[in-house]
Each structure stands twice: as structure tokens, then as C-alpha cells.
N, C-alpha and C positions, 0 to 999 in steps of 0.2 A: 579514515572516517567512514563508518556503515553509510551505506546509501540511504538518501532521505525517505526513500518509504519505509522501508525498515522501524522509520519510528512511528509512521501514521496510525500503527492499530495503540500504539503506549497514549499518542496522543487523544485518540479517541475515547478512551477508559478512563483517562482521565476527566476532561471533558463531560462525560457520561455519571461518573459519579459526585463533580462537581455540581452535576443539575440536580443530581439527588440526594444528597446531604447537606450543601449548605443555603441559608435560609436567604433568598438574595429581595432585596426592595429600593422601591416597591416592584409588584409583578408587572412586569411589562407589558406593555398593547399587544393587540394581537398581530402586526406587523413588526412589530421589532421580534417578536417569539419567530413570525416564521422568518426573518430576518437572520436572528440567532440559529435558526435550525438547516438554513441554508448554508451557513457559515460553516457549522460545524461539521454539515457532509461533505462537505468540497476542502475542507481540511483532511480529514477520513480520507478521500479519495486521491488525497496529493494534487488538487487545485490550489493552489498556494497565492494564488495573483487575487482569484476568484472569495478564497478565504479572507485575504489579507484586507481587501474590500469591504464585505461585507462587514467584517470586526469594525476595521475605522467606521463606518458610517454607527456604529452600536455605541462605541464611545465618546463619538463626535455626540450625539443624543444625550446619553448620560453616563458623563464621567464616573461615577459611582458604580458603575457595573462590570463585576468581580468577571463574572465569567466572560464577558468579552473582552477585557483586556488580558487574560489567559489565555483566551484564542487567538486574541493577536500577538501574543509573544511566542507563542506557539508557532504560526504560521510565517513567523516574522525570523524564527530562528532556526525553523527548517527551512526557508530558502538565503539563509548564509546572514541574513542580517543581526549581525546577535547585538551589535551594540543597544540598536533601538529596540531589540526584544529585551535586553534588562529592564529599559525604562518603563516597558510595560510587565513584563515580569514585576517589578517593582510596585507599579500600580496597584497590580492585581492584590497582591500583598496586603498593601496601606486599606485597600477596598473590604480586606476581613476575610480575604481566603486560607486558610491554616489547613494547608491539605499537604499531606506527602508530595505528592506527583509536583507539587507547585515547586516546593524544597527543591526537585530531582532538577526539574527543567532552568531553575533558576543558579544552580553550583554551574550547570552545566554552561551557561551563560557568561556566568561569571567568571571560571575558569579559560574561560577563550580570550577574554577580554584582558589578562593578567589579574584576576582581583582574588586572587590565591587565598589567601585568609577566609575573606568573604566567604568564599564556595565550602572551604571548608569550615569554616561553623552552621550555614546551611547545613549540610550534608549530616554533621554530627545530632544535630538538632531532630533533621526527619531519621535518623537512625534510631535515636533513641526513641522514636512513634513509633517504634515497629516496623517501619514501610518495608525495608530494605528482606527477603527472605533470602539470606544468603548475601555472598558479596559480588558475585557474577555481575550484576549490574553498575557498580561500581569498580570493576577491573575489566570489562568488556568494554566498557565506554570509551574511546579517545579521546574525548573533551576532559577527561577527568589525569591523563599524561601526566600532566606537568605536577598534579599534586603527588603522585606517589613517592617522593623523598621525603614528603613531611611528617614527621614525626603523627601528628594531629590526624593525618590523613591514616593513617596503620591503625592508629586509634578506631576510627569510623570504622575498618574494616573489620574490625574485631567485634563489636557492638553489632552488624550486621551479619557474622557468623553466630554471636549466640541467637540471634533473632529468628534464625534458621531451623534451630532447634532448642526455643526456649525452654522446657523442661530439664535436657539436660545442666542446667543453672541450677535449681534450685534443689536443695538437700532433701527436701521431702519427698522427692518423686526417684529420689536416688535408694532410697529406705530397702528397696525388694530386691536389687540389683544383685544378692549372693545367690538367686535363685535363677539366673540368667545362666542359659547352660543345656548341655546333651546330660541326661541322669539314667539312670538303670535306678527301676525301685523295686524294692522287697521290702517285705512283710512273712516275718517268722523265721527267715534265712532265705524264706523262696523268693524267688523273682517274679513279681506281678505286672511287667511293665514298664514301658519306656517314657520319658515323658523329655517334652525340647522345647525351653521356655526362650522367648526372642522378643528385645526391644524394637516397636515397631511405631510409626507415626510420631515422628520427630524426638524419637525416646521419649512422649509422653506415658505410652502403653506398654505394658510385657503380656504379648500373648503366647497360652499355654497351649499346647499341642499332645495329647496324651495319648497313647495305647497300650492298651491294654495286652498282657499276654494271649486271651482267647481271641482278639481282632476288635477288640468293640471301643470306642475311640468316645473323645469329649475334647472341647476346645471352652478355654476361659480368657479373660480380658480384664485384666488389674490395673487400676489407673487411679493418682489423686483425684478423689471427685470435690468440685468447688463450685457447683450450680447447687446445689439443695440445702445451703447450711452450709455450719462450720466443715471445715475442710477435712476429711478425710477419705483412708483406701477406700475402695468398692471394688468387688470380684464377682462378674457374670459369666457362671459357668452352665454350658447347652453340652447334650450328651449327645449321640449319634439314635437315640431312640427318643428323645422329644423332652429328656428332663432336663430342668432345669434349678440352681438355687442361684438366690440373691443376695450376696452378702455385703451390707450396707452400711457398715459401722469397722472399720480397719484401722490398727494402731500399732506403731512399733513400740515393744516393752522390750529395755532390754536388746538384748539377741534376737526376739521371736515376733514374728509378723504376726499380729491376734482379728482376724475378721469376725464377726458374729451375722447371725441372719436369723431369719424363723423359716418354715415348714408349716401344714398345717395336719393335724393328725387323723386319722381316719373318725374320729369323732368331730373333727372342727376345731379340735384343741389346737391351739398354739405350741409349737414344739422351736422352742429358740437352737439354733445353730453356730457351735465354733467350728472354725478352721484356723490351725496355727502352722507357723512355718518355722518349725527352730535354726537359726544359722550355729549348726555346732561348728564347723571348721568351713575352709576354702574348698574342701571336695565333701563336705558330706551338711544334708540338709534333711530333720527330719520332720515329717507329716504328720498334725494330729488331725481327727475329726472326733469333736464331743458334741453333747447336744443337753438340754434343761428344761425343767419347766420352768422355771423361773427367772436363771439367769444369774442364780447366786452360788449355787452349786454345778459343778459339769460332769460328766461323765465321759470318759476318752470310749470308743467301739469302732477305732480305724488308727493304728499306725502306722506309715510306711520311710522306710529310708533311703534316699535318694543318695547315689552316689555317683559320683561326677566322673561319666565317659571320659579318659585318657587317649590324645591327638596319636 
């Protein structure tokens, strides 16, 4: 078992953001707050005698209050007591706490106690909230031992690897993935450039790494965008000299990646922008850049073709 301080700063975060997300009443005296805020620094600190104290006198006052009976199953089952920290584990629960960290500390309880099942539909429950990034926390743990034969339990662990890197789930953000790769490109037979495109931040992102045959370089960042509206690619690309285009409208047709964007023209005019990505084969990907005044006709005045560096 990790040594009990080892969990003080888990418990402290939790703790920390149960005071700031859930809606707790009514608000308490200003004695029970500094009550409460005594309690939970001496938890923090691995005062546990001092902790445990101060919680009971909070609950002894008002049964109904979520975050001190989390403190004390807290502090109740970092110093070995786990039976009576389910009860308030429990508590806390019935009281309207729906927070991950409550899930985690409460399997963990349970699991010591033999309530196997229990802990593991916890566990699956705060899994599937996201909490879990990865499964280290769940295969790190000792208290969590005795469920690893369970079927249910391999379950959880899996649900908290996609969790790790949610993107790679879902087909949409899989769309651009033939362009992931070391490429050599040309344009007319010549060689214009190198370009080394890599999934980056939980394979939400493939950023673009380019240079150019004379040295002169540019980096882009392709990702589903889901904040501005319906859901589509976006491609922000910055040059090594300060340019920049935006391309905000991205859709697979087909084989071919289609962004669009605008410019604006040395008159002020509006000059709409494609960028397409054809996926001809597994080694070969090629480049258009068109551009329009309107949007209904294009015109191509950049092609290049990418061909996939061999290991």
C-alpha cells in the first residue's frame, strides 16, 4: 500500500474542487467555514486525528453537509479506518456529491472491505465521466488488487484508456490520418520540400512541420473544431515570416480533405481560399491550393505531390 501521504495532495484537489463546483446549503456560519477550512488543511497536511475531529464536529451540526462528510471519509480512511469511511463515503453521496474523486475514494473503500461488485460499478460509473486519464490510477492503486480478475474490472480499464486519448475514438478526427507521415514534395518533377506531419495532444491534433527547399519553414495545426458551430476541420497555418491563413470550413469528400478560407485582396476584396488534400494511395498524397471570388467556381495555382519517405 503507497504510504498515506502520498494521497494528501489527491485528497486535497478533491476537497478544493468540491468547494467550487458543487452548490452546498445552506451556506454555513462563519465558524463552521473556518471550521471547515481548518479541517481541510490538517487533512492536506496528514493531520488526520486533527482532521477527523474537526469533520465530526461539522457533521455532528449538520448531517446534510456533503463536503464534511467527504472529509471525513477521507481522513477516516487514510488512517486505516475504511469500514466507517464507507459510511461516510456513503453519506456524502446521499448528501448530492456526483464528483469523480468521490467514485475513486469510495471503490477504494469498498474494495478493502470485500464489496467487489460495489467498487466496481463505482469505478465504471466515474469512468465513464471522464475522470479517470488513462489507467495508472487504477492499476497503481493496491486497494483496487483483488478486482483485477474481474471481467467488469478490464472493462473499467479500457473505458479509462479511451479517456486518455478521446479523439482517437471517434471517426471524424480520424479523417486526415493518410497524411500523417515524413513526405518529400514536388511540384513539376522538382523537389520543393520536406514536409513531417504528427499526431500531437491526445491525437486530437496533426501538426504540420514544413520546409521548404530554400530554408524558409511554416507550421499548421488541423483539428475537429466543435466550439463555433457545427462541427468541422479547421487548419491554422503561421509561416516563418509572420503569414498567416485560416481555414475554417473543412470536410472530407470522398478521398480529399476540402478546407476553404478567405484572404483579403489588396483592394479589400474578399478572395475565398481552398486547400485540398487528395489521399491517392498509402504513399502518395496530393496538394491543391485554389482560390475564388465567389466560391462557386475555383481555380487550382499550386499543386504539389507528397511522397512518403521510405524507413
Amino acid at each position: 500500500m503507497a504510504p498515506i501521504a502520498s494521497r494528501h495532495s489527491l485528497t486535497a484537489t478533491l476537497l478544493l474542487v468540491v468547494a467550487g463546483t458543487v452548490p452546498l446549503t445552506p451556506r454555513p456560519a462563519a465558524a463552521q467555514t473556518a471550521t471547515l477550512e481548518r479541517a481541510e488543511t490538517a487533512l492536506r497536511l496528514g493531520d488526520l486525528a486533527a482532521a477527523e475531529r474537526d469533520f465530526r464536529a461539522l457533521v455532528e451540526a449538520d448531517s446534510t453537509d456533503a463536503r464534511a462528510w467527504l472529509g471525513l471519509g477521507s481522513a477516516l480512511q487514510d488512517a486505516g479506518e475504511t469500514t466507517e469511511a464507507v459510511t461516510a463515503f456513503d453519506r456524502a453521496a446521499a448528501a448530492g456529491v456526483q464528483l469523480p474523486g468521490l467514485g475513486y475514494r469510495r471503490a477504494r473503500a469498498l474494495a478493502r472491505v470485500g464489496r467487489h461488485d460495489e467498487a466496481v460499478q463505482i469505478l465504471a460509473r466515474t469512468a465513464a465521466a471522464g475522470a479517470f486519464r488513462g489507467d495508472a490510477p487504477l492499476l497503481n492503486e493496491n486497494d483496487f488488487a483483488p478486482l483485477r480478475s474481474l471481467a467488469a474490472f478490464e472493462e473499467v480499464l479500457e473505458t479509462a484508456r479511451a479517456s486518455a486519448a478521446p479523439c482517437r475514438q471517434r471517426p471524424r478526427n480520424r479523417e486526415l490520418d493518410f497524411w500523417i507521415g515524413d513526405w518529400d514534395v514536388y511540384q513539376n518533377g522538382q523537389k520543393v520540400g520536406f514536409n513531417s506531419i504528427q499526431l500531437i495532444l491526445g491525437e486530437c491534433v496533426l501538426i504540420e512541420n514544413w520546409t521548404s527547399a530554400l530554408g524558409s519553414g511554416g507550421k499548421s495545426f488541423n483539428w475537429v473544431d466543435r466550439s463555433s458551430g457545427p462541427e468541422t476541420w479547421r487548419q491554422l497555418w503561421v509561416s516563418d515570416i509572420g503569414g498567416t491563413l485560416d481555414y475554417y470550413r473543412g470536410e472530407l469528400r470522398d478521398r480529399t480533405m476540402v478546407f476553404e478560407g478567405h484572404t483579403l485582396g489588396q483592394q479589400g476584396d474578399t478572395i475565398f481560399q481552398q486547400l485540398s488534400f487528395v489521399h491517392v494511395d498509402d504513399h502518395t498524397v496530393e496538394q491543391i491550393f485554389a482560390t475564388s471570388p465567389d466560391r462557386s467556381t475555383w481555380t487550382p495555382n499550386w499543386r504539389g505531390l507528397y511522397i512518403r519517405r521510405q524507413d
